[in-house]
Phi, psi and omega in degrees: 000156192220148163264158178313127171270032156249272177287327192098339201294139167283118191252141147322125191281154194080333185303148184286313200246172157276139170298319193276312160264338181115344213294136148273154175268342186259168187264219223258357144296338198264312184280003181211077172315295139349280182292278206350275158009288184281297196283001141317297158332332171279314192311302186296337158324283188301307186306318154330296194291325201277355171279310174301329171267341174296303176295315196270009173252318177321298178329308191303303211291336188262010154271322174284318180315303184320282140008274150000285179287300182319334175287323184294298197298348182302289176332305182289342166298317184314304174296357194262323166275272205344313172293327183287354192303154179283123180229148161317136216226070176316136179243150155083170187221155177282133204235147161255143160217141165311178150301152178115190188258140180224152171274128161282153173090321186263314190249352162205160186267146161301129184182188174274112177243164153261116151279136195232121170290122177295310194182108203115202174196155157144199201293112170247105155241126179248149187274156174259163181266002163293275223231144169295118163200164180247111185300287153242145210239113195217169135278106179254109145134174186281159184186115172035065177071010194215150205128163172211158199284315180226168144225121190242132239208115169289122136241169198247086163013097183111323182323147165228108180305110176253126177239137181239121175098350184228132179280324170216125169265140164254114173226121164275102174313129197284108175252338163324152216270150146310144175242120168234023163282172145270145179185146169320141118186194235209108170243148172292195149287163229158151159238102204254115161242144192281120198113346185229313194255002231188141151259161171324158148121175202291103164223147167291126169214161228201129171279111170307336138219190158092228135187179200173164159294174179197117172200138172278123200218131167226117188067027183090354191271115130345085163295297189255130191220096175233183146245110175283134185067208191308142188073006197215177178258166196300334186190159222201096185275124161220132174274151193257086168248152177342125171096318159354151202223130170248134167250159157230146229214113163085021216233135164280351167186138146207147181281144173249095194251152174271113165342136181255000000 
């Protein structure tokens, strides 16, 4: 038994109305079957979208996540070739030497130096430590019009330095940045490589006064063999490719101009 929610009166549980008053008893779902319905439907509805939005904000987060790394990872490629570009590796420390004979590797460290005369002028020669041959055979500083102002000379652990006739050469390690554009430009005497000191490609090149060798070596091999400027000719068209070795011998510049 149950009571009336109208009278009060004891009623049968389930019954739809009250016997005494008439109140119906069920309540307000049972009697609008209809509506109900429709607002389950509405419920399940909301419940759906908002699961459906949940997912589809993960989705966003996990593209911009995505997004995020494929950016890092650009980056970090970028930065990896940036990192393989070639930068110069100073070699050797800076030496002053008298007249006389010196070792490399004992009396000065191996490396790319620019040599410069300190004081005086006369014969800068290096010997190779294998075989007699002369890597370089120069005049360093003026003397009766002749001579040149820098050389810039690889050295090599055992090689022997003779400076003759100069009170100091001052060598200095070579620090300049690589040049691999094409582009103009302009070296002393020397030992030159293409690709570090040169960019690759076609030129005219021309002694700015004197004259001296020129010469190009690929693969150990002599391309180019000239003599520039007086007793030799005024220019010289050559291609230059990576790796190439160029020396130059008596000359204080020559230009390198780009084929047009």
């Amino acid at each position: 038994m149950t009571k009336c929610k109208a009278c009060g009166a004891d009623i049968a549980k389930g019954v739809k109305k009250c016997p005494h008053c008439g109140k119906d008893q069920r309540n307000f779902f049972m009697k609008h079957k209809i509506i109900s319905v429709v607002i389950v439907i509405i419920i399940l509805g909301c419940i759906g979208s908002a699961l459906g939005g949940g997912k589809q904000s993960n989705t966003s987060n996990n593209a911009a996540s995505n997004a995020k790394t494929s950016n890092s990872k650009n980056a970090s490629q970028s930065s990896t070739k940036q990192q393989e570009v070639k930068q110069r590796q100073v070699q050797g420390k800076a030496t002053d030497l008298s007249a006389g004979t010196f070792t490399v590797g004992k009396d000065i460290e191996e490396g790319l130096y620019d040599a410069t005369p300190a004081d005086g002028s006369g014969n800068f020669i290096i010997q190779n430590a294998s075989e007699p041959t002369l890597t370089v055979n120069e005049v360093l500083g003026s003397a009766d019009n002749m001579g040149v102002s820098k050389v810039r000379v690889k050295l090599v652990k055992g090689e022997q330095i003779q400076l003759e006739s100069i009170n100091k050469t001052h060598f200095q390690p070579a620090t300049a940045a690589f040049v691999t554009e094409y582009k103009a430009t302009s070296l002393c005497s020397g030992r030159w490589v293409v690709g570090e000191d040169i960019g690759s490609g076609r030129y005219v090149v021309t002694p700015k006064s004197g004259s001296g060798n020129f010469v190009v070596y690929k693969d150990g091999m002599p391309k180019v063999n000239e003599v520039l400027g007086q007793g030799g000719v005024q220019q010289v068209t050559a291609n230059l490719n990576e790796g190439d070795i160029i020396t130059i011998m008596s000359l204080n510049q020559v230009d390198f101009q780009p084929q047009k």
